[in-house]
C-alpha positions in Angstrom: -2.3 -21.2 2.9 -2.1 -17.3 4.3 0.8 -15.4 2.6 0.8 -11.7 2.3 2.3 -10.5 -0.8 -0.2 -10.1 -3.8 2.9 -8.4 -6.0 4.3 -10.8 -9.0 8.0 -9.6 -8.6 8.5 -9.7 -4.7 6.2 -13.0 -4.7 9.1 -14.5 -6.9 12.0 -13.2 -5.3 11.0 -14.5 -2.0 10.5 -17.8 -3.5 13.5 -18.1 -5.8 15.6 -16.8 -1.8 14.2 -19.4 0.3 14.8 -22.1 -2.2 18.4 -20.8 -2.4 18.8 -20.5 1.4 16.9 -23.2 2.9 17.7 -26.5 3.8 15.7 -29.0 5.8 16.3 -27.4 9.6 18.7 -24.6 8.9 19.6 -22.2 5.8 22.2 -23.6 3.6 26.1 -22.7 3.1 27.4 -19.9 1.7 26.9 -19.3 -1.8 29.6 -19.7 -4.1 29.7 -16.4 -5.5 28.3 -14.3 -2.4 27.1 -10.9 -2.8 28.8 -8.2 -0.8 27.5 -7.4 2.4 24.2 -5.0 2.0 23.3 -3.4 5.6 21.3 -0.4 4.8 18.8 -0.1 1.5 15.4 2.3 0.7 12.1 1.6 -0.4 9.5 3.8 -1.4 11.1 6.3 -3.5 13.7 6.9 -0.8 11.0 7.4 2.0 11.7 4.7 4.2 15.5 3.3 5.1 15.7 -0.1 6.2 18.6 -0.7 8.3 19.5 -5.1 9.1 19.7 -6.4 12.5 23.3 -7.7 13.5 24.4 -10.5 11.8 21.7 -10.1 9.2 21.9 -8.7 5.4 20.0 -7.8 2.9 19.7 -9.6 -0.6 20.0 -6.9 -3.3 18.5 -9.7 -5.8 15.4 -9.6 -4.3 15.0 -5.8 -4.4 11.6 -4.7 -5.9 9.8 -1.7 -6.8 6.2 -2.2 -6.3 3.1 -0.1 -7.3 1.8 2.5 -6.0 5.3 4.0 -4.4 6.1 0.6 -2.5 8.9 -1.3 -2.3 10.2 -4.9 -1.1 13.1 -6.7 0.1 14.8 -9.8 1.9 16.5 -10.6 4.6 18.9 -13.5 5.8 21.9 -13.8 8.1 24.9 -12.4 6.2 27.0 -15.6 6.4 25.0 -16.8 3.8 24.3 -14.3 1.6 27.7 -12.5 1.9 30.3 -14.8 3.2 31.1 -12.4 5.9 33.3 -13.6 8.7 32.9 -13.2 12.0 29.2 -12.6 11.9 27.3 -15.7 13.3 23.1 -15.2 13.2 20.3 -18.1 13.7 18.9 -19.0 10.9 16.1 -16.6 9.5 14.1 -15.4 6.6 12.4 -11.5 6.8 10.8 -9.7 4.6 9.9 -5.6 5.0 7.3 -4.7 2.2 6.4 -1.2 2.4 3.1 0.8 0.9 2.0 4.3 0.7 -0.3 5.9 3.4 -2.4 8.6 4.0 -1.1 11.4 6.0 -3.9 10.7 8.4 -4.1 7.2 8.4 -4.4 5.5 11.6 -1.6 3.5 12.8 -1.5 -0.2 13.1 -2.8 -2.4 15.1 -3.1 -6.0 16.2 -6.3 -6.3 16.1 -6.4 -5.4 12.2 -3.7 -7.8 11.5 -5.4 -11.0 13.1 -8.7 -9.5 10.8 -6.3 -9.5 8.0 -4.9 -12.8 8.8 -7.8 -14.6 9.0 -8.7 -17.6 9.4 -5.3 -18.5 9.8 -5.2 -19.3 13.8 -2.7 -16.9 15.9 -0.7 -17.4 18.8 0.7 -14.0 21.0 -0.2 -11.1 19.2 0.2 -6.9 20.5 2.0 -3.9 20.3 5.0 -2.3 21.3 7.2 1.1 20.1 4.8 1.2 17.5 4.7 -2.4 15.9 1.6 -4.0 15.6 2.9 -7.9 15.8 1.5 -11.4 15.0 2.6 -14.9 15.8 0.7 -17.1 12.8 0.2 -20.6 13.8 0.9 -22.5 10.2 1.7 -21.9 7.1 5.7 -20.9 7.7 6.9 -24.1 5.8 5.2 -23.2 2.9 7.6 -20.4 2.5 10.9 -21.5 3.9 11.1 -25.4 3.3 12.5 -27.2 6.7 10.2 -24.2 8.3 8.6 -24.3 11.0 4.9 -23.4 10.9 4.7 -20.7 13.1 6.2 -17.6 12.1 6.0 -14.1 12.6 3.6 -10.7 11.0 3.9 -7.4 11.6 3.3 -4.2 10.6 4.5 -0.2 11.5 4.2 3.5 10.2 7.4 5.2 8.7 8.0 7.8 6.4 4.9 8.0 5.4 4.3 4.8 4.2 2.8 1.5 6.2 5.8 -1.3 6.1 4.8 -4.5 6.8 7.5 -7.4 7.9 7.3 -11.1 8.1 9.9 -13.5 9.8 10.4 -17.3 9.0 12.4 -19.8 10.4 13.5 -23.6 10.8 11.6 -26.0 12.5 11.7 -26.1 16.1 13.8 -23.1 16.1 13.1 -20.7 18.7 12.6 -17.8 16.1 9.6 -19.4 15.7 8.3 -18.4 19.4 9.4 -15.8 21.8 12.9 -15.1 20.3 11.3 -14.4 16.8 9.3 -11.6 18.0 12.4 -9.7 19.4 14.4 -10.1 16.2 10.9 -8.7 14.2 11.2 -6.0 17.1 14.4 -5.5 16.1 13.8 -5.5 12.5 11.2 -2.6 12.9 13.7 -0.4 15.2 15.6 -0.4 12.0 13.2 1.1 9.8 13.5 4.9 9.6 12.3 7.9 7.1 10.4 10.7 6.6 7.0 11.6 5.2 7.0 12.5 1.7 6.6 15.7 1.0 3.6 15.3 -2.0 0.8 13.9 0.2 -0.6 10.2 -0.2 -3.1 10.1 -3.3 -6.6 10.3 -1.4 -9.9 11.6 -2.1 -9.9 15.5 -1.9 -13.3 16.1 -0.8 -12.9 13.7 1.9 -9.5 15.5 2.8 -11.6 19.0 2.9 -14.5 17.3 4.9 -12.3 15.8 7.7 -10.8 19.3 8.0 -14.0 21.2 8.6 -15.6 19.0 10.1 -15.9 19.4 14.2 -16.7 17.4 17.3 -16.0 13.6 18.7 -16.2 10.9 16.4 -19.3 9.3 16.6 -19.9 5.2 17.1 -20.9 5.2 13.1 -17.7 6.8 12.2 -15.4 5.1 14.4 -16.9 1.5 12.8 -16.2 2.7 9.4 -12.5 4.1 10.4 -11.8 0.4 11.8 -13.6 -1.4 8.7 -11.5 1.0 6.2 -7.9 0.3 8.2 -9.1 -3.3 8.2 -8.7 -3.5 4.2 -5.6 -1.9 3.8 -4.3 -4.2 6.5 -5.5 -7.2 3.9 -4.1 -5.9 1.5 -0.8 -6.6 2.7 -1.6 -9.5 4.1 -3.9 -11.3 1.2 -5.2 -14.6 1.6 -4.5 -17.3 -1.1 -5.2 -21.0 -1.4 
């Protein structure tokens, strides 16, 4: 099975929301005691505001500090998390993780993320207003029970931080193809901030060398660029059995 978060805390509060919410084919009915309605949250220290699409929330339970500056949290349509009325959403799971990045990290892409996914098998994948995004071909039921196999990756620069964002839903749902992609478009139109002002932790005498150092990159450098985005893309997007 593919899944793409490596951190103890977020990997349990994903796990302990989907078993809440999910019911074979749709999420289930509103909670008993249902949170209030959570719209807008930050991760990273503040960096990075994460604003829900209409008609979803976000479950404060399953807010998590992560290392390194990141941050994690959940989303689901607020009828079930909050009760709210009025507010009618399909069925969906998301997730936004977010990680530091270097100031001159490059931003992603597509192709990284299938690299990252793999060998999982992927369906439509590109980019678009700066989203690098994914459609996985299995492993969605493991995650939300009732799921449908295919679900959605992607992945974005803000604030100075690399967010990544996942999207789930029931079987035969069409979350799971074409529509999913606009709500994960959606999602990552949402996401706003502003670059720290203490710079990403990175070497210093690679910082100095890429300042001094003049002309086009060469074949060599551009290899090791791609190879070096390549792992941080995996390491979002780990590969476990």
């Amino acid at each position: 099975m593919s899944t793409w978060i490596s951190e103890p805390g977020a990997r349990r509060a994903l796990a302990c929301a989907a078993l809440l919410l999910a019911l074979p084919g749709c999420l289930g009915p509103v909670a008993d005691n249902p949170q209030r309605p959570v719209k807008e949250i930050v991760l990273g220290a503040g960096a990075v505001r994460v604003s829900a699409p209409r008609g979803y929330c976000i479950d404060d339970g399953s807010l998590r500090s992560l290392a390194g500056g990141g941050g994690f949290a959940l989303l689901a349509p607020c009828a079930q998390l909050a009760g709210t009325p009025g507010q009618t959403a399909a069925p969906a799971l998301m997730t936004v993780s977010v990680m530091r990045q270097a100031r001159d990290a490059a931003p992603p892409d597509a192709e990284g993320l299938v690299a990252a996914i793999a060998p999982a098998p992927v369906g439509a994948q590109g980019q678009e207003a700066g989203l690098a995004y994914v459609q996985v071909m299995q492993g969605g039921e493991a995650v939300l029970p009732g799921g449908d196999p295919r679900h959605w990756r992607g992945a974005r620069s803000v604030g100075g931080h690399l967010a990544s964002l996942s999207l789930y839903a029931p079987e035969g749902s069409a979350l799971a193809g074409r529509e999913g992609r606009l709500l994960l478009a959606d999602l990552a139109a949402g996401l706003s901030g502003r670059a720290p002002e203490a710079p990403a932790e990175a070497d210093t005498d690679t910082e100095v060398e890429a300042e001094t150092t003049t002309g086009a990159e060469t074949g060599a450098e551009a290899t090791a660029a791609k190879t070096q985005r390549r792992g941080f893309f995996a390491r979002l997007f780990p590969v476990s059995d």
